[in-house]
Structures are given as structure tokens and as C-alpha cells.
C-alpha positions as CSV (number, residue, x, y, z in Angstrom):
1,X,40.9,-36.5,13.0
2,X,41.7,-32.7,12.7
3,X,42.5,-31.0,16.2
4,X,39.7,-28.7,15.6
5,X,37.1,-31.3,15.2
6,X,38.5,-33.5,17.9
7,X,38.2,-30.0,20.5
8,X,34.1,-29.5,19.1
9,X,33.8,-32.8,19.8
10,X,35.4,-33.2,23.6
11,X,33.2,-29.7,23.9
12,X,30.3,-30.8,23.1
13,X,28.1,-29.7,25.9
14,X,30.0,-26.6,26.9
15,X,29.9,-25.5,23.1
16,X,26.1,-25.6,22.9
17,X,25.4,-23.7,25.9
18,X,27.6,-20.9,24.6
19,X,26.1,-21.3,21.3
20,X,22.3,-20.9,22.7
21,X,23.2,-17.7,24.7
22,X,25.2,-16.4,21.5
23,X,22.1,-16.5,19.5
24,X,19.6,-15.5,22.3
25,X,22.3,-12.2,22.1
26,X,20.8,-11.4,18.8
27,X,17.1,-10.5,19.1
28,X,16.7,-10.9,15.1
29,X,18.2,-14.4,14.7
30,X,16.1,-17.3,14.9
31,X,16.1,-19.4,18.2
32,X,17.7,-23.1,18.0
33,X,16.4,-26.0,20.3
34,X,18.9,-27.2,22.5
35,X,18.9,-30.7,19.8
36,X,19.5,-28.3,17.2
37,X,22.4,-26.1,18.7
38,X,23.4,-29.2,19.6
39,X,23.3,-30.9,16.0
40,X,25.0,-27.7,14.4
41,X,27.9,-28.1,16.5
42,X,28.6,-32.0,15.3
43,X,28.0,-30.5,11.5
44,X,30.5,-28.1,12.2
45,X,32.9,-31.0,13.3
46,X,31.8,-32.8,10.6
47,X,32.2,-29.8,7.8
48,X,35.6,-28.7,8.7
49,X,37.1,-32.0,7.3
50,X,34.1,-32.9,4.4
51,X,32.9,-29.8,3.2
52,X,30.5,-27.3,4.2
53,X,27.4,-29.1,2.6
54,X,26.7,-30.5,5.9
55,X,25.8,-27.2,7.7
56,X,23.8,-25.7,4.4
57,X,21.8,-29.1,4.6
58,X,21.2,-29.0,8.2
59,X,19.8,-25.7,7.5
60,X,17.7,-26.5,4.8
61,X,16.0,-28.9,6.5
62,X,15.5,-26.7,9.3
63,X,13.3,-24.1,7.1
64,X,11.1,-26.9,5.1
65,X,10.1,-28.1,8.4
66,X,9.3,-24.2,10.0
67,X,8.3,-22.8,6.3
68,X,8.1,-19.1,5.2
69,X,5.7,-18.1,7.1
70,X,7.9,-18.4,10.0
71,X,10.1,-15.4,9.0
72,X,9.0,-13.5,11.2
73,X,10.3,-15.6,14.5
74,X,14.0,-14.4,13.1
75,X,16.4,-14.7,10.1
76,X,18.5,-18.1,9.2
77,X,21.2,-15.2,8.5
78,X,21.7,-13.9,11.5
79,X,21.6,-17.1,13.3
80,X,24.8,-17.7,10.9
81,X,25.9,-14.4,11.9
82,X,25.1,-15.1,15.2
83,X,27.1,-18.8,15.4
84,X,30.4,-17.0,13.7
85,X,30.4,-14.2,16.5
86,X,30.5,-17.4,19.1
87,X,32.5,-19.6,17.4
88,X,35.4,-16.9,17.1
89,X,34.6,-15.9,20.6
90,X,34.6,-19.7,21.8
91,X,38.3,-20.2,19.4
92,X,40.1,-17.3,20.7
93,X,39.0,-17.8,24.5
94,X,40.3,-21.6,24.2
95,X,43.4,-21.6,21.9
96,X,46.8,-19.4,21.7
97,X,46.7,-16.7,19.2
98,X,48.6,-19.0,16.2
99,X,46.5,-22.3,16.9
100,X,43.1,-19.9,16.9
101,X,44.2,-18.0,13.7
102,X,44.7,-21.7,12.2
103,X,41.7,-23.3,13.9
104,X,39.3,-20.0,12.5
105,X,40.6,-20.7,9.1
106,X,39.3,-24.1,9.1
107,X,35.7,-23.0,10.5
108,X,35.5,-20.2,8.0
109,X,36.4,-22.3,5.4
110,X,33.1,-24.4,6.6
111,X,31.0,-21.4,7.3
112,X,31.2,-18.9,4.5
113,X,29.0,-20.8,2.0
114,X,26.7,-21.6,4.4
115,X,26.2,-17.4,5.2
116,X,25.3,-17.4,1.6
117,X,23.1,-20.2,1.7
118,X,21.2,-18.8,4.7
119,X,20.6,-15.4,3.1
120,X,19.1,-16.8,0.2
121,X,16.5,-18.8,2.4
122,X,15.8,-15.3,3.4
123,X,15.3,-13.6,0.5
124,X,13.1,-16.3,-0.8
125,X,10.9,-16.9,2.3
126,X,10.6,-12.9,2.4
127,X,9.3,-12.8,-1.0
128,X,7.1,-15.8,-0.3
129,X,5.1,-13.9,2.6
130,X,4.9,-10.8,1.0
131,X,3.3,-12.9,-2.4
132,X,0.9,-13.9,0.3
133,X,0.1,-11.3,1.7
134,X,-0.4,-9.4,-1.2
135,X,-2.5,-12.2,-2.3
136,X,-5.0,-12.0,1.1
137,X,-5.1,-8.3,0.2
138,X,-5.9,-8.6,-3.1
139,X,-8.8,-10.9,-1.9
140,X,-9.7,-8.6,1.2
141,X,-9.8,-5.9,-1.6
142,X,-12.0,-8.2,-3.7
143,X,-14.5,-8.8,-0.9
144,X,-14.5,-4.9,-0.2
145,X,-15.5,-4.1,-3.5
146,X,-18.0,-7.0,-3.8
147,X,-19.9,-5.8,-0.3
148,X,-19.4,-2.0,-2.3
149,X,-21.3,-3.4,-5.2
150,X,-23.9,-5.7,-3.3
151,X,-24.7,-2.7,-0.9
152,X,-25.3,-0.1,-4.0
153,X,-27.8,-2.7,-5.7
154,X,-29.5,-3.7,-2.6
155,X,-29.9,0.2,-1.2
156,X,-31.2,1.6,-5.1
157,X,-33.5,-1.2,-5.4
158,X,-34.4,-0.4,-1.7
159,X,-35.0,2.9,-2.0
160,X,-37.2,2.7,-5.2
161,X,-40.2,1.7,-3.3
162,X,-41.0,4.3,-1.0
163,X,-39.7,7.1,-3.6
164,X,-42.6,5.2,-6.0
165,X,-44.9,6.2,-2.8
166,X,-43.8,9.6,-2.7
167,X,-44.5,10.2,-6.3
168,X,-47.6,8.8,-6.4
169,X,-49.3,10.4,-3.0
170,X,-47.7,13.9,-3.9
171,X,-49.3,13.4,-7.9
172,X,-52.6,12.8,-5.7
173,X,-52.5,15.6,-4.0
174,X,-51.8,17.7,-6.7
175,X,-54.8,16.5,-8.9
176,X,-57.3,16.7,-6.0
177,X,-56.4,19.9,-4.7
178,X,-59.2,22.6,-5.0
179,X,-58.7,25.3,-7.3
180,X,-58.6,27.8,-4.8
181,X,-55.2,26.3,-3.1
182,X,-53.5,25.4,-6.2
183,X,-51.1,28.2,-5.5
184,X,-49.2,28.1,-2.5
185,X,-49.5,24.2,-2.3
186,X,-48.7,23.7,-6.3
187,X,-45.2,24.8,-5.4
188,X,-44.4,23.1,-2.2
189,X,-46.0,19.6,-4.2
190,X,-43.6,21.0,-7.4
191,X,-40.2,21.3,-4.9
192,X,-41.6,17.3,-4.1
193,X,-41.9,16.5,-7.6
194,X,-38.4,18.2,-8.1
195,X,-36.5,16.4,-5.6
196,X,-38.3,13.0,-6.1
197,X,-36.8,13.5,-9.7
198,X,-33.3,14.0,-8.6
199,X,-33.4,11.2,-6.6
200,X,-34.7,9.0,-9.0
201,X,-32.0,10.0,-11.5
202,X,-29.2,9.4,-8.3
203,X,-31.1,5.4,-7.6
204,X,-31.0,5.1,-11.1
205,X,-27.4,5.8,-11.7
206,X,-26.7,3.4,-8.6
207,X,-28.7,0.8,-10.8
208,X,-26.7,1.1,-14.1
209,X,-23.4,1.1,-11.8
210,X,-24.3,-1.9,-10.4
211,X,-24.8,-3.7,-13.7
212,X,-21.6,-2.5,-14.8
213,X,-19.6,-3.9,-11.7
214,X,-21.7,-7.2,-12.1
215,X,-21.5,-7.2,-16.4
216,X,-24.8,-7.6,-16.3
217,X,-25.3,-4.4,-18.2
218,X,-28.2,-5.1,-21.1
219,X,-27.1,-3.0,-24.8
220,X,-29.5,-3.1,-27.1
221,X,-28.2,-3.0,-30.7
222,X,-29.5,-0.9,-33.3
223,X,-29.2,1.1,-36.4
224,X,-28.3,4.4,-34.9
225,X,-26.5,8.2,-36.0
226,X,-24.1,9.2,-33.8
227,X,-24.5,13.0,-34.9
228,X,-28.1,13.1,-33.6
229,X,-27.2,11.2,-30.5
230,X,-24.9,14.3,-29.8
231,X,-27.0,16.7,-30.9
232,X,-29.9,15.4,-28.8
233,X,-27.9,15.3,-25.8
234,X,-26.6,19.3,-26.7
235,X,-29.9,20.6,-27.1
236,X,-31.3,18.8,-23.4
237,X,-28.5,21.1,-21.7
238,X,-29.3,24.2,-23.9
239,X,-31.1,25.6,-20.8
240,X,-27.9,25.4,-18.2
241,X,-25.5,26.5,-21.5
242,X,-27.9,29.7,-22.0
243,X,-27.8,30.5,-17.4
244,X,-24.2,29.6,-17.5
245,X,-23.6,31.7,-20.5
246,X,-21.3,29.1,-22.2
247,X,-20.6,28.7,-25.7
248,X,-21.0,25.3,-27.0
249,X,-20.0,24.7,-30.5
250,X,-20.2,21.4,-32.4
251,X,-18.5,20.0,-35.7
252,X,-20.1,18.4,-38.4
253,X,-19.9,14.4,-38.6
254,X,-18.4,13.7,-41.4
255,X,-20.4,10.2,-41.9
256,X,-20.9,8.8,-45.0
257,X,-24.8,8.4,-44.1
258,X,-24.7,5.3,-43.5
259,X,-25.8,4.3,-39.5
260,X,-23.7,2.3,-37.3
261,X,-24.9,0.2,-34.7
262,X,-25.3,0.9,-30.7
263,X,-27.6,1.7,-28.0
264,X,-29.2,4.8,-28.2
265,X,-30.1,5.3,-25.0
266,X,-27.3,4.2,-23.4
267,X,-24.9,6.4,-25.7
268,X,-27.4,9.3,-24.9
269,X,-26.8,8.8,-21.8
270,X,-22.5,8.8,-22.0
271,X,-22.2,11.2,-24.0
272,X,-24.8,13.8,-21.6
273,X,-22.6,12.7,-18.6
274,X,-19.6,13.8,-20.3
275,X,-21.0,16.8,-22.0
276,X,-22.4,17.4,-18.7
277,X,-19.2,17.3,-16.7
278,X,-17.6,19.5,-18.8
279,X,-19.9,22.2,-18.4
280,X,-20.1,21.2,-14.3
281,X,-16.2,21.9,-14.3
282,X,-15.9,25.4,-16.6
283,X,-16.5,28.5,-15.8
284,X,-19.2,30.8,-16.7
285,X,-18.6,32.4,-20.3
286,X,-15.9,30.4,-21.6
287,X,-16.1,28.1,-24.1
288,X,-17.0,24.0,-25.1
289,X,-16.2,22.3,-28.7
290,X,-17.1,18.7,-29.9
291,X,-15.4,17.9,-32.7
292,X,-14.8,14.1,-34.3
293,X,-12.5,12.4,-36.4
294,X,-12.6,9.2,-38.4
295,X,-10.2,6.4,-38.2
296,X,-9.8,3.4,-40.4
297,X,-9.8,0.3,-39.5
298,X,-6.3,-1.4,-39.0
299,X,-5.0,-5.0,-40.5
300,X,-6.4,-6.9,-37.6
301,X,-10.0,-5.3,-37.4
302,X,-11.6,-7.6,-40.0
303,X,-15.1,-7.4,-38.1
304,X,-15.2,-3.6,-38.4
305,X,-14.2,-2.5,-41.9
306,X,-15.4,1.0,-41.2
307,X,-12.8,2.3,-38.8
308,X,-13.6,3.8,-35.7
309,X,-14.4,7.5,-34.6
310,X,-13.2,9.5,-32.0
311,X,-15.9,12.0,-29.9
312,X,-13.9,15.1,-28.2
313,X,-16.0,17.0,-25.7
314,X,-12.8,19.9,-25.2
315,X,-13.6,22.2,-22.5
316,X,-12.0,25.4,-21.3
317,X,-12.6,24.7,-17.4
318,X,-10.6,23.9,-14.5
319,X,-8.5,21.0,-16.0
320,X,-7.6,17.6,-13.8
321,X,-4.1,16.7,-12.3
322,X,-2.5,14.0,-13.7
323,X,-2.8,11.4,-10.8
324,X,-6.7,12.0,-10.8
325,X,-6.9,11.5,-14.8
326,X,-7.9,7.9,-14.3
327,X,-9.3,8.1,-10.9
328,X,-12.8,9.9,-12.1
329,X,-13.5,7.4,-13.8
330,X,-13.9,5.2,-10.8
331,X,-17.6,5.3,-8.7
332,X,-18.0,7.9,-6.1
333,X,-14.9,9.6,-7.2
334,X,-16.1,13.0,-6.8
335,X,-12.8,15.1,-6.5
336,X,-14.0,18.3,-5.3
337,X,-14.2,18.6,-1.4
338,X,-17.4,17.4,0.5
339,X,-17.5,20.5,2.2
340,X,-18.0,22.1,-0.4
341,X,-20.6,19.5,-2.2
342,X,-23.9,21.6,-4.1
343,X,-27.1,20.4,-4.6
344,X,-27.0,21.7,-8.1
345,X,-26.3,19.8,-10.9
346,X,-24.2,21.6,-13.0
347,X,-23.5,24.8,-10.9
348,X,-19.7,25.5,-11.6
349,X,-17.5,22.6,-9.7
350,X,-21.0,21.5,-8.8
351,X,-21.2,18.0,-6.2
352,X,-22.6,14.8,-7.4
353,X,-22.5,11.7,-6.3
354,X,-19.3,10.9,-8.9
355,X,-21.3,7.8,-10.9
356,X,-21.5,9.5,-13.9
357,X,-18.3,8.9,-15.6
358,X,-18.2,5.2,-14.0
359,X,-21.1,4.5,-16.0
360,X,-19.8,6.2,-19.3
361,X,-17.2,4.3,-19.0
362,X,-19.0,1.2,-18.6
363,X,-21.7,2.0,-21.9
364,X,-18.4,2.8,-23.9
365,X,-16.6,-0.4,-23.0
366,X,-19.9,-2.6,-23.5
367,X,-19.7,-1.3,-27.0
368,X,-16.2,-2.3,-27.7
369,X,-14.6,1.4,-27.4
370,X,-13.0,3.4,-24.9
371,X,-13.2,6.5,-23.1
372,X,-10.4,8.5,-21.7
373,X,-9.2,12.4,-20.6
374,X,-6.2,14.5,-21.0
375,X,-5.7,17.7,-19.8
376,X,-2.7,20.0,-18.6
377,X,-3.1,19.8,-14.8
378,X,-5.4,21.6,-12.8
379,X,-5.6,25.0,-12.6
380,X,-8.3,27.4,-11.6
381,X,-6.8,30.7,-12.7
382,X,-5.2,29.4,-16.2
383,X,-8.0,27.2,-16.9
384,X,-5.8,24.7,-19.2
385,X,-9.5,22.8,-20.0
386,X,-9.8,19.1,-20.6
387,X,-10.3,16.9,-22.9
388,X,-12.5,13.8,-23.0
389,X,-12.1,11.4,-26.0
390,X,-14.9,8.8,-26.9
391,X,-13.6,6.1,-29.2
392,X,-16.3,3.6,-30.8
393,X,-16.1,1.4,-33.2
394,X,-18.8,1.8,-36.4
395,X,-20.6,-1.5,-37.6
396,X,-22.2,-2.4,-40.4
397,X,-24.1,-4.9,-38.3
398,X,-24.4,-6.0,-34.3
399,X,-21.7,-7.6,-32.9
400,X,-22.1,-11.2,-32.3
401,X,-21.2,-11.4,-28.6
């Protein structure tokens, strides 16, 4: 038996007293039972003459029975940090300076693999919280958005009733009001009608958004011409082009006459809100252009032989940063500040409530295309403009699913 296991055996006790206030000394190393400082210093008197597998073991067995979620309580590599800092003090106060040097070697020897050991415990228990934790936040963001959605359905649906009311009472008073009062009270009951709209259009928006989050959205296939869906949707803003003194110009489709298939109404309605946002977001006298381009269908689109086309609303506003070119696409993500919010519609950098891009985005997926931006930045004195891209697919019939 070596001397240096012999003296960490006839030690024993003395040893693991000096060993618990060692570790206690380091606030970031895990505390040991007395059992267990006691069972490291019989490994280490065991190691220094069979190998350091003994004290990697111990170790191991250690963490399986505290698991990764104990990580917090303190590292297993400082506690090995922690043991060499005693053992050399515990060496040097017991033996000469040759017999410590000799007597370190031999510990060392026994310790070093196990320092390596302990850090990797470390490094994989650390990663195995954080997985977990990102996991709970994932599902915490889950819930969130899940209580966002169910709170949108339940208030629209909520707030349909008494709007209905509204309506109707303020229609009643206008039809039964005598002649001689249709003045004055027409246009307070015609500010009612007015806002009753508005509202109506905001509940409905919270409806469709709601669909879209629960993919419950209904399109209803048909033979449709995407120029006249545009064109449509030009000439309803004609009124707020002609007040905001904006020049809209749009190219020819260059379809073969032949329809494709889609939702009318619910491509109306895309293509307005982005139409529409581009007008919000440029200023007064400048410029808008649609233009369109075909694309043919690649190798692996055997269900649409016809290609796509590309939709580009260009605009000669404001422009969007980078990091927000995404972001308005998202519900509520109105980028301007609230302070600043207008009633009006599509006054320049006009409020809204920010759903009308989520739910372009939602038609536009439903039928199997996408929707993006690009723009140079932001800039309110340049003006670099944006533009939006609507990519669809054209069928010769309705998709299947």
C-alpha cells in the first residue's frame, strides 16, 4: 500500500472535515454530505493506486441521483476545483516539501481526468435546463398566444350584438323622423351610421384574424380574373387617391384570358389592405404603380402547369426598417406610435388597429402563395418607398385540399 493512500486512510476523519469547510469556501461548488466527503476521500485512496475511474464514477453517480435540474445548487467543477485547493493545502501542511511534491504527483495523477469529467456533467446538465426552459417558454408563449386568439374571437363575436342594436335603433330613428327635423338630426344619426360602419369593419377584421390563427379560414374556389380583382379594389379607393392627390398607375395583366381559380372576395379584400397601406404610408402627391409578372411553373409543380404571378403594389412612401419587414405582418403590429394613432383610415401614417396585413397574409397563404415587402429602410425625407409582392399560383381547376 502506497504511503499516500496509507496517510488518507489513517486521516480519515480529519480529512473530511477539512474537505467539507474547503468546499463550503467556495459559494459556487456543490455541497457534499458528510457520507459523501467522506466516500471521496476513500476514492481518492483507492484512485491513486487503480486509476482515476473511481472518482469520475463516484461522481457520476452523484449527478443521476441529483439530476440537471439541480445545477443551480452549484457546479460538479468547482467542487473538483474545490477538493484540489484542499487536498494540496492538506499535502503541504502534513508532509516535507520533497514527500508533498511526490505525494501531489500521485493525487494529480488521480484528479486531472476527473476535472474533465466534472466539467462535462456541466456543460451537459447546463444545456439540459436551458432545453427546458426554453421548452416551458415556448409553451408559456403557446398559451399566450392561444388566450390572444380566444380573447379576439370571444370579444368580436361579443361585440356584434349590441353594435347590431345600434344599427338598427339609429336606422329607426332615421326613417321615423319628421320631415321637419331631418336636418340637424340626419347628420348626428349619419356620424352613428359612420362610426357603427367603422366598427363593424374593425369586429370584422378581428373575425377573419381569428380564423386565420385557428385555420378555420373558409376560401371559396372559383373561376376568377385577377386583373378585375385589382381593378375593383383601385377604383373603391379612387376617392382617398383623388383627396390625397396620389397618382396610382396600373400595368396591364398580361393573361392569356383564361381565369384562374380563388376567392374573390377574399383576394378583394388582400389586395385593398395592401393597396390600402400603401397609400396609408405615402405622402400626398407622390406616386403608386402595380405592375405583374408571370412565372412558369418549375419541374416539381406538376399540379399548376400555368406558373405563378407575382402582384407588386410599389409605393413612393415612407419605406420600413429592415427588422420591422416581417413584423407587420404579425396582428396588432401597428408601427407608428400610439400617441400619435388617427381615427382616419388612410390619412398619411394613419392608425389602425394593424390586422390588415395579418389577414393578407393569411388569404394569400390559404391560396397556396405568399406575400412579402422589401424596401430600403425607413426614411421620411428620402422616401425610399416599399414594395409589397403578392405571389399566387394560377389553376386551371380548385385545388384538392
Amino acid at each position: 500500500m502506497s504511503s499516500v493512500r496509507t496517510w488518507l486512510e489513517s486521516k480519515q476523519a480529519d480529512l473530511v472535515t477539512s474537505l467539507e469547510a474547503g468546499i463550503i469556501r467556495h459559494p459556487s461548488a456543490r455541497r457534499l454530505t458528510r457520507s459523501q466527503a467522506s466516500a471521496l476521500v476513500l476514492a481518492f485512496s483507492v484512485a491513486v493506486e487503480q486509476g482515476p475511474s473511481i472518482l469520475s464514477s463516484i461522481v457520476q453517480q452523484w449527478d443521476e441521483e441529483t439530476g440537471p435540474d439541480d445545477w443551480r445548487s452549484g457546479g460538479w467543477l468547482d467542487t473538483i476545483l474545490a477538493v484540489q485547493e484542499w487536498m494540496w493545502a492538506s499535502v503541504i501542511s502534513e508532509f516535507s516539501p520533497a514527500k508533498a511534491l511526490s505525494h501531489l504527483r500521485a493525487l494529480e495523477q488521480a484528479l486531472i481526468p476527473t476535472v474533465a469529467f466534472a466539467a462535462g456533467l456541466d456543460q451537459r446538465n447546463r444545456i439540459t435546463q436551458l432545453e427546458t426552459e426554453l421548452q416551458q417558454s415556448q409553451d408559456m408563449v403557446k398559451q399566450v398566444e392561444q388566450s390572444k386568439a380566444d380573447f379576439i374571437s370571444i370579444a368580436a363575436h361579443e361585440l356584434k350584438t349590441p353594435l347590431t342594436l345600434i344599427e338598427g335603433y339609429a336606422n329607426m330613428m332615421m326613417m321615423n323622423l319628421p320631415e321637419e327635423e331631418q336636418g340637424e338630426m340626419a347628420i348626428m344619426l349619419g356620424g352613428i351610421a359612420n362610426g357603427t360602419y367603422r366598427l363593424r369593419a374593425i369586429i370584422e377584421s378581428m373575425i377573419d384574424v381569428s380564423m386565420i390563427d385557428t385555420q378555420v379560414l373558409e376560401i371559396s374556389f372559383q373561376p376568377i380574373y385577377l386583373r378585375n380583382i385589382t381593378r375593383m379594389a383601385v377604383n373603391e379607393l379612387s376617392d382617398v387617391l383623388r383627396v390625397r392627390q396620389i397618382n396610382l398607375e396600373m400595368d396591364p395583366f398580361p393573361e392569356d384570358g383564361a381565369p384562374t381559380y380563388g376567392d374573390p372576395e377574399r383576394l378583394h379584400q388582400a389586395i385593398f389592405n395592401v393597396i390600402g397601406n400603401a397609400i396609408k404610408f405615402t405622402p400626398d402627391g407622390k406616386d403608386i404603380r402595380i405592375t405583374n409578372t408571370l412565372y412558369p411553373a418549375t419541374e416539381d409543380d406538376e399540379k399548376i402547369p400555368r406558373g405563378y404571378i407575382c402582384i407588386r403594389v410599389i409605393d413612393s412612401g415612407i419605406g420600413i426598417a429592415a427588422e420591422n419587414q416581417e413584423r407587420i405582418f404579425d396582428k396588432f403590429s401597428g408601427l407608428g406610435s400610439v400617441a400619435l394613432h388617427s381615427t382616419s383610415k388612410y390619412k398619411f401614417k394613419g392608425g389602425g388597429p394593424g390586422l390588415g396585413l395579418a389577414i393578407t397574409r393569411g388569404i394569400i397563404e390559404a391560396h397556396g402563395g405568399r406575400v412579402w415587402v422589401e424596401s430600403d429602410g425607413y426614411d421620411e425625407e428620402r422616401c425610399p418607398g416599399s414594395t409589397f409582392h403578392i405571389h399566387l399560383p394560377l389553376r386551371d381547376t380548385p385545388p384538392e385540399d
